[in-house]
C-alpha positions, 0 to 999 in steps of 0.5 A, spaced: 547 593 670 545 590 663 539 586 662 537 582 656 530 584 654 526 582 649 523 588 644 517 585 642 514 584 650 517 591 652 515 595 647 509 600 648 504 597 643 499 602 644 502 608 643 505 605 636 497 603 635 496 610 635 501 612 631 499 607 625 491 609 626 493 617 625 498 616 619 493 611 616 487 617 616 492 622 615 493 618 607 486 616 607 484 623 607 490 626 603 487 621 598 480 625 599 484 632 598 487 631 593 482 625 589 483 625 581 479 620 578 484 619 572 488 616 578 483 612 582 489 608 586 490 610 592 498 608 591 498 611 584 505 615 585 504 620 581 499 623 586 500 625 592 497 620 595 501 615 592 508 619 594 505 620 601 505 611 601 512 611 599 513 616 605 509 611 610 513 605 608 520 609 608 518 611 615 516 604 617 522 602 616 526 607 620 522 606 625 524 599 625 531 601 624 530 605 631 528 600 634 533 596 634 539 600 635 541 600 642 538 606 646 545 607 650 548 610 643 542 615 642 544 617 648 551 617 647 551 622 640 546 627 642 551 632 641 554 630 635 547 628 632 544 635 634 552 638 631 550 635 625 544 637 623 545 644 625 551 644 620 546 641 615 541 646 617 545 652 616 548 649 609 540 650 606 542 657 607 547 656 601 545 651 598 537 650 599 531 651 594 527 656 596 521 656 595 514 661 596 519 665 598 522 661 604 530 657 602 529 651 607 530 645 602 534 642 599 532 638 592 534 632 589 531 631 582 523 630 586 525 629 592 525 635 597 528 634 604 526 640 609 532 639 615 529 644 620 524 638 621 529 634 624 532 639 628 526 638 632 529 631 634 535 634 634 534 639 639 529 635 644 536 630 645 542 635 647 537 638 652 535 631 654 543 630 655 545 636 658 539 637 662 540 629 666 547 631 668 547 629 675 549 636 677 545 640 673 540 646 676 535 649 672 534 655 675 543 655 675 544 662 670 550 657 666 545 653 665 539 657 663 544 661 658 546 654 654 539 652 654 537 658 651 543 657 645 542 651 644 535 653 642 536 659 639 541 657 634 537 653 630 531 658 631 536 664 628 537 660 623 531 658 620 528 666 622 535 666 617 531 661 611 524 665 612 522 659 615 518 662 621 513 657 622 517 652 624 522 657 627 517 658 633 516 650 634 523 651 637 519 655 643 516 649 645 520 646 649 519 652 655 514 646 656 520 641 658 525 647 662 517 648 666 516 639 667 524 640 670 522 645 675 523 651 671 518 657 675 512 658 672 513 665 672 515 664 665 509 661 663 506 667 666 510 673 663 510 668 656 502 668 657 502 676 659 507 678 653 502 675 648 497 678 651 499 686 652 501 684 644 495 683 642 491 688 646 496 693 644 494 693 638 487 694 639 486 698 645 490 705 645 496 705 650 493 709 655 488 705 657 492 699 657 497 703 662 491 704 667 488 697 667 496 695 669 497 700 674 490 699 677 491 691 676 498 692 680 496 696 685 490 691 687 496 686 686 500 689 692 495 692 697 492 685 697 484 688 699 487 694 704 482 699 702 486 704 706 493 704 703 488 703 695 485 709 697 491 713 697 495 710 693 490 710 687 488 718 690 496 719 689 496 717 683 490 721 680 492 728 684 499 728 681 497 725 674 492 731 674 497 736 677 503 734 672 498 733 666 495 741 667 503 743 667 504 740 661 498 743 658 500 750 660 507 748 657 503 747 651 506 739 650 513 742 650 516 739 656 511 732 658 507 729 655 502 724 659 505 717 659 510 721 663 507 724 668 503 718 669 509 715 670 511 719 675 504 719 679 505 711 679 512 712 681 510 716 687 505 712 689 508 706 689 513 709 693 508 712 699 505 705 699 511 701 699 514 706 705 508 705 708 509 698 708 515 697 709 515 690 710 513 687 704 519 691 700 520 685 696 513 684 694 512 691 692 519 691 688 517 685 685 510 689 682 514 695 681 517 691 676 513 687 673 509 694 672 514 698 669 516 691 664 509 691 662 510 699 660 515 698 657 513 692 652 506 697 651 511 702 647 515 697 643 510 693 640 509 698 635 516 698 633 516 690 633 510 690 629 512 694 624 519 693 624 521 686 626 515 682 623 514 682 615 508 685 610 504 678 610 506 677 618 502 683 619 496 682 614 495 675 618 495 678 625 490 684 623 486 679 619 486 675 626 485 680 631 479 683 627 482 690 624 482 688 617 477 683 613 479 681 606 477 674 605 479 675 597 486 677 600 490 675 606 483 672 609 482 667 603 485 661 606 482 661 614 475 663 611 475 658 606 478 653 611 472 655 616 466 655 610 469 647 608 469 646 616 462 648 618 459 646 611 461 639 613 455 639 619 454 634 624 455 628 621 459 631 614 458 630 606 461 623 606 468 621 604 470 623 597 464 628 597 466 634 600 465 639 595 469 646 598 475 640 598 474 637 591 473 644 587 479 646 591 477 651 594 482 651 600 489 652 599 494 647 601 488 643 604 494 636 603 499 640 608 496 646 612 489 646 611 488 638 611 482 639 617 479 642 613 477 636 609 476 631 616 471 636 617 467 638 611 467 630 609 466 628 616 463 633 620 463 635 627 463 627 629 469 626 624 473 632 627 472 630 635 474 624 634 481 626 630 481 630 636 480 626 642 485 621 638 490 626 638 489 627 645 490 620 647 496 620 643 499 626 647 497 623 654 500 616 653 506 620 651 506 624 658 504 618 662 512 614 659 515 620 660 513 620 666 515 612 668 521 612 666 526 610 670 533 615 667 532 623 667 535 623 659 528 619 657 523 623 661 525 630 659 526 627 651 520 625 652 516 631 655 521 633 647 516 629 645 510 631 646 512 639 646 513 638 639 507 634 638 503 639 641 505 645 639 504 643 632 496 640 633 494 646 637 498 650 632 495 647 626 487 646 629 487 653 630 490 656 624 484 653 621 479 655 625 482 662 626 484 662 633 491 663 630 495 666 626 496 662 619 504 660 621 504 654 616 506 648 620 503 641 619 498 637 622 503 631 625 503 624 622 498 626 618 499 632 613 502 631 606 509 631 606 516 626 608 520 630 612 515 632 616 513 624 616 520 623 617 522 627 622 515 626 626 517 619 626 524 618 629 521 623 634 517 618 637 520 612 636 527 615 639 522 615 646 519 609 645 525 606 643 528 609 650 522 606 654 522 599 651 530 599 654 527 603 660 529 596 665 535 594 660 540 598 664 539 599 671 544 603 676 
């Protein structure tokens, strides 16, 4: 049934406010980034600040396009709007402008239009329709395998574009499959893969594998000393044992990551028969173990091999093995000086001297914290973050009063994205992360981000507004 509505009274204001007031200090701050006091109008075109106006009206207007479209059609074309965009996304690839090594843009005399941006809407409305069958089961392995290439598709494609920013924005929307009942055991194993990554290249592998077999062995016995005994006493004589036969076959035919292998098998073995009814229990343990084992050994090869020079420079910069603050490091430790010269209170508007001199490198698109920092300091810097994170709980709040599935699991699209994008951003700037180069949403220079941010949100308030309007 179909209920006439008036926009004006359903529509969620307040977070249209938050919208309004993050775009307003995202130009108000890129006017201080990039300040040139021969062109002192803060809507003077040829500056940045003058475009990133013609960029807010522009959104503005799309945003009231959106508005009164009605929201059945939004739900209606999600695979044709999700199709189309990945076709243009793909043409970049032949037709793109390539830019600081990167072909993800297409260019019109000064306009650029980056199309892996708006894939993110894109994206966020198939998984919404297909997600919202009446039949659909997350944990179905059809449905897992659809899921995946309708986001792996257009992540390939921009790995292809060398785009691998706003490629790992894709992974985001695991946030979405986990709201819909996807078990939290992938978050977990994500979570772990990170951090056996990491850890690998800092710790050497034996150590690594004795904390996991110590860490799985307490897992599973679950505080019986008796069995953690043995188990750990079968592990270290038969470690020993085949550890001294390798060493009197010179190396030749063991080497120690096998024979600790075998002792922990063997153990894990004895343990398990020994406790027979806890079979799967132990399997699964197993499992995760010799996972985790076997991920240790490929980290080198995906380090070296998968990921390129600058990737690596970044991550070994991050992780503390190399510190070159003229080189790979220039950026994040100009970021962090900008940021922690700006105090308490800051230096005040248009005074922040790392900012004026130009200091930090893409300070109007990546680094743009840096100038909220160094100009407003720690005052100015916990109030952007505390309006950030209002903006993300009022999202999770419609979503979750939304009376259709298609608008819920869009709207936890939403806010993935957005998030994804703010702690990415903050933490590259304050060296938590490393540098993947993704803009700080509504609030970085430029319009395909703008753009792209804006039909997000507006799709989702567009779909709230008509959450009464169509009812069962």
């Amino acid at each position: 049934m179909q209920r006439n509505t008036n926009i004006l009274k359903t529509i969620d204001w307040l977070t249209i406010s938050l919208y309004l007031v993050i775009v307003i200090l995202g130009w108000i701050n890129l006017f201080a980034t990039v300040y040139n006091e021969e062109h002192s109008s803060i809507i003077d075109f040829t500056q940045q600040y003058g475009k990133q106006f013609i960029w807010i009206l522009t959104s503005l207007i799309i945003a009231l396009i959106i508005l009164f479209t009605d929201s059945k059609y939004l739900q209606l074309f999600s695979y044709p709007i999700y199709i189309i965009f990945l076709i243009i996304t793909f043409l970049v690839l032949i037709f793109g402008k390539e830019i600081n090594g990167q072909k993800a843009w297409f260019e019109l005399g000064w306009l650029r239009i980056q199309p892996s941006e708006f894939m993110k809407f894109a994206i966020a409305l198939a998984l919404a329709k297909f997600m919202s069958k009446h039949y659909f089961k997350i944990h179905n392995l059809n449905n897992l395998l659809i899921i995946s290439l309708l986001t792996l598709l257009p992540m390939f494609i921009v790995f292809l574009q060398k785009d691998t920013g706003t490629a790992i924005v894709f992974a985001s929307f695991v946030f979405v499959l986990y709201r819909e009942g996807l078990t939290p055991f992938v978050l977990f194993f994500a979570l772990i893969s990170i951090v056996l990554f990491i850890t690998s290249l800092l710790v050497p592998q034996s150590i690594i594998i004795y904390t996991l077999i110590f860490v799985c062995l307490i897992l599973f016995l679950n505080g019986n000393l008796q069995f953690f005994i043995i188990g750990l006493g079968l592990t270290i004589i038969t470690y020993t044992a085949l550890y001294g036969i390798n060493h009197l076959l010179n190396n030749h035919i063991l080497n120690q990551y096998f024979s600790l292998f075998v002792a922990t098998s063997l153990a894990l073995i004895t343990i398990i028969l020994g406790r027979i009814k806890k079979i799967k229990y132990a399997i699964t343990i197993a499992f995760f173990l010799i996972l985790s084992i076997v991920f240790t050994f490929t980290v080198d090869y995906i380090f070296n091999n998968v990921l390129e020079p600058h990737q690596q420079s970044r991550i070994n910069e991050l992780i503390g093995k190399s510190n070159d603050l003229k080189g790979v490091g220039y950026n994040v430790n100009q970021s962090k000086i900008a940021i922690g010269s700006g105090g308490f209170l800051g230096k005040g508007f248009l005074q922040g001297t790392q900012t004026k001199y130009n200091f930090v490198p893409e300070q109007s698109t990546d680094f743009i914290f840096c100038t909220v920092g160094e100009e407003h300091g720690f005052v100015g810097s916990s109030l952007l973050l505390i309006l950030y994170a209002s903006f993300l709980i009022r999202i999770i709040f419609i979503a979750e009063r939304q009376r259709q599935t298609f608008s819920r699991i869009y709207g936890y699209g939403v806010f993935s994205v957005i998030f994804f994008h703010f702690v990415i951003n903050i933490g590259m700037t304050i060296s938590l992360v490393p540098v993947i180069g993704i803009p700080l949403p509504f609030f970085s220079y430029g319009g395909s981000s703008l753009w792209a941010f804006t039909i997000l949100l507006f799709i989702f308030v567009k779909l709230d507004a008509d959450r009464f309007k169509y009812l069962a």
